[in-house]
C-alpha positions as CSV (number, residue, x, y, z in Angstrom):
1,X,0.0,0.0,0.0
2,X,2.8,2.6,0.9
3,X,4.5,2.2,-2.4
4,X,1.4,2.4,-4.6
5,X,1.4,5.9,-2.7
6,X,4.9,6.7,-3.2
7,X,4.5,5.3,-7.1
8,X,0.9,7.1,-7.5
9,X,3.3,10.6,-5.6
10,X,6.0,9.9,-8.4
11,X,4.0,9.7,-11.1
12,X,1.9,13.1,-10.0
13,X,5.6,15.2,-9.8
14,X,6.5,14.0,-13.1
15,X,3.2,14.8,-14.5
16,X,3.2,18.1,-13.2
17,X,7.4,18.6,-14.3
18,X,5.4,18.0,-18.1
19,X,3.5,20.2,-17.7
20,X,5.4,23.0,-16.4
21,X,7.8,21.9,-19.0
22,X,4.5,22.3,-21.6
23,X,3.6,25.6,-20.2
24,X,7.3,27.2,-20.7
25,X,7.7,26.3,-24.5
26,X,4.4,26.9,-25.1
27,X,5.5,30.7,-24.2
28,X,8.8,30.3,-25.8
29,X,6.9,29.9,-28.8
30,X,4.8,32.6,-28.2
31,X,8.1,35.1,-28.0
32,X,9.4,33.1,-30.6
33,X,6.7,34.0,-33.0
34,X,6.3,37.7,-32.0
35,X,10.0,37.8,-32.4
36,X,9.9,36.6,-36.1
37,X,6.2,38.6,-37.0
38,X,8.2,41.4,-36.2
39,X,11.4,41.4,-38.5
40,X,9.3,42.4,-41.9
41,X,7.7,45.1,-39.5
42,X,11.7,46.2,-39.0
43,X,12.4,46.0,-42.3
44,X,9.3,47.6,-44.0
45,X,9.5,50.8,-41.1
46,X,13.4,51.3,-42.5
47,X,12.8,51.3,-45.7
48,X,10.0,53.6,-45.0
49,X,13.1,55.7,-43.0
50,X,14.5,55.8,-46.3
51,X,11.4,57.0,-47.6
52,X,11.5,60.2,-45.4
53,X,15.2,60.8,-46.3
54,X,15.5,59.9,-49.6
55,X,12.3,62.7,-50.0
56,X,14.5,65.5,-47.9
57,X,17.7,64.5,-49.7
58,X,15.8,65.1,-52.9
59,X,14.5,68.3,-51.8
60,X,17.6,69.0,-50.9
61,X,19.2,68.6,-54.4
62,X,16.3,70.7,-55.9
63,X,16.7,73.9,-53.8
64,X,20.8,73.6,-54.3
65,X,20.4,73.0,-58.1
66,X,18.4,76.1,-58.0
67,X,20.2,78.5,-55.8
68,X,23.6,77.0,-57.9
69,X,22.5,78.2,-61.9
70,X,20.8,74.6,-62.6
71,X,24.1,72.6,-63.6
72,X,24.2,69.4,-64.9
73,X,25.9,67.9,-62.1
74,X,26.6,68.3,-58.6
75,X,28.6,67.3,-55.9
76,X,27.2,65.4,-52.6
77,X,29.8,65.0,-49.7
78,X,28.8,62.6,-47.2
79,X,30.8,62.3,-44.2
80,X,29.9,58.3,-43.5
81,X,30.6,57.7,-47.3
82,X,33.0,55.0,-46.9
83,X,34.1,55.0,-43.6
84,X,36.7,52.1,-43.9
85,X,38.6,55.0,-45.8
86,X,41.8,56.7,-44.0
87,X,43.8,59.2,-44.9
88,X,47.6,58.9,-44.4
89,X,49.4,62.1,-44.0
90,X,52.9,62.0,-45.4
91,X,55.5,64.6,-44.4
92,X,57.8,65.8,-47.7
93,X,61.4,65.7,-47.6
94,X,62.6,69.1,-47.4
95,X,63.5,70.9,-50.7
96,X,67.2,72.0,-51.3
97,X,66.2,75.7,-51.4
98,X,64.6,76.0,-48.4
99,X,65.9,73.2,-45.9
100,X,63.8,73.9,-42.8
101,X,60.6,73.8,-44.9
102,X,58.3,70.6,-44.6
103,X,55.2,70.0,-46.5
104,X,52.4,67.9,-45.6
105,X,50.4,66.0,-47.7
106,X,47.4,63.9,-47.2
107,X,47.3,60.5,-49.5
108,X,43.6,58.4,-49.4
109,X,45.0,54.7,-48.3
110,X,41.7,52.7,-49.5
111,X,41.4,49.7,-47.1
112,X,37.7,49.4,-48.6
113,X,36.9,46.4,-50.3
114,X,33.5,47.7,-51.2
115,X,34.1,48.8,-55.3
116,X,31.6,51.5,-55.0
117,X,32.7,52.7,-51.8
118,X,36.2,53.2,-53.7
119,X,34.5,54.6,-57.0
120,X,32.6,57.1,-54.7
121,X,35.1,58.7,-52.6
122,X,37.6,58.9,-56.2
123,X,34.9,60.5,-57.9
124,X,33.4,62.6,-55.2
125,X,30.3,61.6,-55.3
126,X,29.4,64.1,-58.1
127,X,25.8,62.7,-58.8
128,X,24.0,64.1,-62.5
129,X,20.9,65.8,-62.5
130,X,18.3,66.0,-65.3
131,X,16.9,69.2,-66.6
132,X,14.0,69.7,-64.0
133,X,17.3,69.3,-61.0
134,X,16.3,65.9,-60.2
135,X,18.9,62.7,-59.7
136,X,19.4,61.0,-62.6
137,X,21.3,57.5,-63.0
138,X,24.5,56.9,-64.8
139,X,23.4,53.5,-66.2
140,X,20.3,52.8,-67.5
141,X,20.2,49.2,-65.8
142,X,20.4,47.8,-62.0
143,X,23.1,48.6,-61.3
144,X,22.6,52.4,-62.1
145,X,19.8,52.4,-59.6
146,X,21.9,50.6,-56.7
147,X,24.7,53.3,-57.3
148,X,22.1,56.4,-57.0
149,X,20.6,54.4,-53.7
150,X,24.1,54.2,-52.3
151,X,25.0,58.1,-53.9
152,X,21.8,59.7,-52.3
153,X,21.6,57.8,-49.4
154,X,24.9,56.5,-48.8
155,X,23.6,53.6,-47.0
156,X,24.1,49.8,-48.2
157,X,21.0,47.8,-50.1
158,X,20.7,44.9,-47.0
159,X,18.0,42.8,-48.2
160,X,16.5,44.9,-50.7
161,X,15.9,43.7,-54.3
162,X,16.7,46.3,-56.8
163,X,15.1,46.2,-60.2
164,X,15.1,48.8,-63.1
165,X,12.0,49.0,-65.4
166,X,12.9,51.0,-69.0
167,X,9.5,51.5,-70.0
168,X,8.4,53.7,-66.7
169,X,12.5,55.3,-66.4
170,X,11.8,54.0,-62.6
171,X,14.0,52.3,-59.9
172,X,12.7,50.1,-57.3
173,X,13.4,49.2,-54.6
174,X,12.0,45.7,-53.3
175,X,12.3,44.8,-49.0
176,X,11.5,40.9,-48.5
177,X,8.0,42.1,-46.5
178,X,6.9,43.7,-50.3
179,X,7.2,46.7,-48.9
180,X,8.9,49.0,-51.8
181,X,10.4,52.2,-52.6
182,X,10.1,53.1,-56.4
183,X,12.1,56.7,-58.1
184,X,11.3,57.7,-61.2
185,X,13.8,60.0,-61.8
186,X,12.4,61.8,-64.6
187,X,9.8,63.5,-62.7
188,X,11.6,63.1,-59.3
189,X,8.6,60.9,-57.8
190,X,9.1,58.6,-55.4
191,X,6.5,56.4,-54.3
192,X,6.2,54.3,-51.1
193,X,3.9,51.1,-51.0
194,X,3.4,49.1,-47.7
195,X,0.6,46.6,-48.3
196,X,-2.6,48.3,-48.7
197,X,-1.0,51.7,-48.2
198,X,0.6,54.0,-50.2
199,X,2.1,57.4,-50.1
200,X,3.5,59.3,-53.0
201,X,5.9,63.0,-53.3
């Protein structure tokens, strides 16, 4: 009789260790799934980040290209523009005529191994405009629009598709949610869809 109680005891504390054990993954997975609902949120609220800045940046250009004579180019300096960069500073040896004289000169060492990082900061960013003073890509393919991205926003296209349609003269910009971004530089519009909703400038 005493150990059909202890065996009937036993058998209670294991059946309540299962389901404590049931209760706590139950509400792992709970977090777990709230966790992964909310990456696309992430990613669809930074692309919409880029949105807001890619509209200022824009306005930005307009009012500059205005205030400079409307040229056909102009030139965007970004401080975080390749940021793996460093500049070396060299000291001259000094020149026969005038021994105590030094000169110092500042040489780019590119440790970037990023090719438009390097094609940016030899170029100096100078990005082209059309004739209304709106960005304008250099190549009339994919990669053009991933180079204006990086030019204008001077951030990196982390899980974003990129896709260039000839017909429309628009660049998109894809996020793995379908949230999107889409320029059409020859009117300077950029739209922003997020499901259902969309805004446009």
């Amino acid at each position: 009789m005493l150990k059909q109680q202890q065996a009937e005891g036993d058998l209670i504390k294991a059946y309540g260790r299962i389901i404590a054990i049931g209760v706590l993954l139950l509400i792992l997975a709970v977090l777990g799934m709230r966790h992964f609902n909310s990456i696309p949120n992430i990613t669809s609220k930074s692309l919409e980040l880029e949105h807001n800045r890619l509209l200022n940046i824009n306005a930005m250009i307009k009012s500059r290209w205005l205030s400079t004579g409307r040229p056909k180019q102009l030139l965007l300096n970004w401080p975080s523009m390749a940021p793996e960069i460093q500049l070396k500073t060299q000291i001259a040896p000094k020149s026969e005529a005038n021994p105590l004289a030094t000169s110092m000169t500042a040489q780019p060492i590119l440790s970037s191994s990023d090719e438009l990082d390097v094609q940016l900061v030899a170029t100096e960013n100078w990005i082209r405009l059309s004739n209304q003073g709106w960005p304008v890509i250099n190549s009339l393919d994919i990669k053009g629009c991933e180079r204006l991205w990086y030019q204008l926003l001077a951030t990196q296209l982390n899980n974003i598709e990129v896709s260039y349609h000839d017909d429309t003269r628009v660049c998109r910009y894809l996020a793995e949610d379908s949230t999107s971004l889409s320029y059409q530089f020859s009117t300077g519009r950029i739209l922003f869809f997020q499901g259902d909703e969309t805004n446009t400038k």
